[in-house]
C-alpha positions in Angstrom: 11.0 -23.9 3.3 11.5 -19.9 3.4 10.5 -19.8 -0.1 6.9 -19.6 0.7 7.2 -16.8 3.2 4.4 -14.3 2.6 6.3 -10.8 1.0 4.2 -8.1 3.5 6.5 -4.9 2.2 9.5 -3.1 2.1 11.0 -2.4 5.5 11.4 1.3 4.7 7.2 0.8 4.3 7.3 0.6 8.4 9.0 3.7 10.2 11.4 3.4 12.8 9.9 3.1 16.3 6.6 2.2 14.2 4.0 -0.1 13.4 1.5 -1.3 10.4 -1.1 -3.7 10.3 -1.3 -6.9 8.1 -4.8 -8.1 7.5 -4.6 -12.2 7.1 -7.4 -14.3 7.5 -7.2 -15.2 10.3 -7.1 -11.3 11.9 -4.4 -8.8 11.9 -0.8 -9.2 12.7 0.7 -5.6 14.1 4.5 -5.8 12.4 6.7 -3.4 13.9 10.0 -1.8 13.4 12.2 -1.0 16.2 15.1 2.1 16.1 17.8 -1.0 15.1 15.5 -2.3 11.9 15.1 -5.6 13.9 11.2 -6.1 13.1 8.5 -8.3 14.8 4.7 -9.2 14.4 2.4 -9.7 16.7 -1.3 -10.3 17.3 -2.7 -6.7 17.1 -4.6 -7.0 20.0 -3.8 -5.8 23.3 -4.4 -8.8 26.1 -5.8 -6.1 28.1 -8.6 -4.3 26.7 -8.4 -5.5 23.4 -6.6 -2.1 21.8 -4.8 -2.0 19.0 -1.4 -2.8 19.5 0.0 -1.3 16.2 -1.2 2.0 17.1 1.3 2.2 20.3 4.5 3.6 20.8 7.7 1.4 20.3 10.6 1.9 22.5 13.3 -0.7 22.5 11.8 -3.6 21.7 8.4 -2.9 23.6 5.4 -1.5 22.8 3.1 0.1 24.8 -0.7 0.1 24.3 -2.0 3.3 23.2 -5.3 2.8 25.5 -4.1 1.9 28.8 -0.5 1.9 28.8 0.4 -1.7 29.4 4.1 -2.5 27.9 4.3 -5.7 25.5 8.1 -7.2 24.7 7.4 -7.5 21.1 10.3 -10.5 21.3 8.1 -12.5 23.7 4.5 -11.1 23.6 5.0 -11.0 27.3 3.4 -7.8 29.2 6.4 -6.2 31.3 6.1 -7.0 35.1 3.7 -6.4 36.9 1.2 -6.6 35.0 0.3 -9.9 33.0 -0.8 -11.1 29.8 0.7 -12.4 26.4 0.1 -11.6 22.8 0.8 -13.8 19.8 4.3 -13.4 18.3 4.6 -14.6 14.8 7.8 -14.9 13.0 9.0 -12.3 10.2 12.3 -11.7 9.1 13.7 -9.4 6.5 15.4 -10.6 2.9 16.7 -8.1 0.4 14.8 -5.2 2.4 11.6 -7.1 1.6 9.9 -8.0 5.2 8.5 -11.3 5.3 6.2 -13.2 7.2 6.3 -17.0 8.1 3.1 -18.5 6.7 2.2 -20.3 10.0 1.2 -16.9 10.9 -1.7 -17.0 8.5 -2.9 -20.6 10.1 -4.9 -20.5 13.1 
């Protein structure tokens, strides 16, 4: 079955503490890089006001929105307490330095 993950790019492609977009067609996916190369994709869309989530900062494995600040655990898509909202996680793992993308995240 992890054949048919989608190839998205080299890890080196997405700096440490950093994030890229994936356009899919069904939106973009914000895939991120934290400082220990573990790497996670999310909805790129802040639950907040909408910004976009691959333009924030990473630290640990949050990030924060770069328009108002709200932190997002990028393992759960959970906004840090007290504030609350969730973001789509989708599932991406990394093979051969290739970063790849499970194909459910392309599925509405």
């Amino acid at each position: 079955m992890t054949d048919d993950w989608l190839d998205i790019g080299a890890l080196t492609d997405i700096p440490a503490r950093g994030g890229r977009v994936v356009k899919t067609p069904r939106g973009c996916l914000a895939v991120f890089r934290a400082a220990d190369d573990t790497v996670f994709a999310l909805d790129d869309r802040c639950p907040h006001k909408g910004g976009p989530l691959s333009d924030g900062i990473v630290h640990g494995h949050n990030v924060t929105c770069p328009l108002h600040s709200l932190v997002i655990s990028l393992e759960t898509g959970a906004a840090a307490n007290p504030e609350e909202g969730r973001v789509r996680t989708h599932q991406v793992r990394v093979a051969e330095g290739r970063v790849l993308l499970d194909p459910a995240a392309l599925r509405s």
